[in-house]
C-alpha positions as CSV (number, residue, x, y, z in Angstrom):
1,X,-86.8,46.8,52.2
2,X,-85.3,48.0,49.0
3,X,-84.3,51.2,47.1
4,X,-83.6,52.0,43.5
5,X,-83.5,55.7,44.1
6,X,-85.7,56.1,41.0
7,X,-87.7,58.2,42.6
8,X,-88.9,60.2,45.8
9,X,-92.6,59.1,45.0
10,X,-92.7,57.5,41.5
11,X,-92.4,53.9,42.5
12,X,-90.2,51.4,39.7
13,X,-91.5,47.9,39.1
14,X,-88.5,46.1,38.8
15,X,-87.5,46.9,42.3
16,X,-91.4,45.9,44.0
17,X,-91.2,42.3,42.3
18,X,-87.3,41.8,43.5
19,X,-88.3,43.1,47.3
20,X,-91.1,40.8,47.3
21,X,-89.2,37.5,46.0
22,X,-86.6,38.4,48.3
23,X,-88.7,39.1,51.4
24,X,-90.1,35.5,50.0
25,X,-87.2,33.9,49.8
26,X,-85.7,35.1,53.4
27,X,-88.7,33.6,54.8
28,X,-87.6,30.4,53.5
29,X,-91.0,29.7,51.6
30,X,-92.8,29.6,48.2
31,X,-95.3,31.4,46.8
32,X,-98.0,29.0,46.1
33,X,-98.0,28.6,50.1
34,X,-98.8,32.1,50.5
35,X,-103.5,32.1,50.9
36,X,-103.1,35.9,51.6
37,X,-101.8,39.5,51.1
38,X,-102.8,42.8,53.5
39,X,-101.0,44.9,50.4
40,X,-99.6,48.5,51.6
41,X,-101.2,50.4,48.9
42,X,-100.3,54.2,49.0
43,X,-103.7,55.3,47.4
44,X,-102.5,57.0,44.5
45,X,-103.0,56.0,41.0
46,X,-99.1,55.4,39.9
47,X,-98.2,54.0,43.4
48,X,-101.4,51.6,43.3
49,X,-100.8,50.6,40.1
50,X,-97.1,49.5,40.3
51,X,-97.8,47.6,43.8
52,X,-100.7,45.8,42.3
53,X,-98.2,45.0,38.6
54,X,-95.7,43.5,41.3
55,X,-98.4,41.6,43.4
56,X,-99.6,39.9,40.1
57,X,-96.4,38.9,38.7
58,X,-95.5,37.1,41.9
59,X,-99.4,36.5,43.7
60,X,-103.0,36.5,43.4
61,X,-104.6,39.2,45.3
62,X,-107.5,40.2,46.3
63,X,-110.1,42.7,48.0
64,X,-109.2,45.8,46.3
65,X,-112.2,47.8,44.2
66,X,-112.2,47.1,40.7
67,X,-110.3,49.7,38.3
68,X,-110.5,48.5,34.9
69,X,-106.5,49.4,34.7
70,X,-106.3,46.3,36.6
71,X,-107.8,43.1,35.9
72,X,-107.6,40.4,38.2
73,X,-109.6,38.0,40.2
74,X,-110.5,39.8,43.3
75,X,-112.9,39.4,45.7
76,X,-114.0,42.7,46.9
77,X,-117.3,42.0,48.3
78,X,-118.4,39.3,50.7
79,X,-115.9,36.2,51.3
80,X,-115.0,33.6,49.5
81,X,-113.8,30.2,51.6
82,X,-109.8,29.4,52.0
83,X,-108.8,26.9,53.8
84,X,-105.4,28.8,55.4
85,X,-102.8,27.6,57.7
86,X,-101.8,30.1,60.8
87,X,-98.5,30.6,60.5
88,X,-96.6,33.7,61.4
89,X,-93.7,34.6,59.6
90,X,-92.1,36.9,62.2
């Protein structure tokens, strides 16, 4: 977890990308091992937005519903194959 104290609600950037890399780093991978993301998403348009701007600078994602703010490869409907390890991280 990580805090800029930017703001109560108004989520910064800079701070998403750095608490992902780290919680990346700590888990002693990569990110091209990483097949797939359940993102956190707090349903508002600002909060959305900066999550997703975070998720593409350090991942792909997918299954969100398309919002022309945010163009990205995402499979939203149906299933595309992956081949995926299990692997917990825990």
């Amino acid at each position: 977890m990580t805090s800029d104290a930017h703001h109560f609600v108004a989520p910064n950037l800079d701070t998403i990308e750095v608490c992902i890399l780290k919680a990346i780093q700590e888990a002693g991978i990569t990110p091209d091992i990483i097949d797939s993301v359940n993102a956190h998403a707090t349903s508002t348009r600002s909060g959305d937005k900066v999550e997703f701007d975070a998720l593409k600078t350090v991942l792909p994602t997918i299954n969100y519903c398309h919002d022309p703010s945010m163009d990205l490869d995402c499979v939203s409907e149906g299933a595309r194959p992956l081949a995926q390890e299990d692997v917990c991280l825990l």
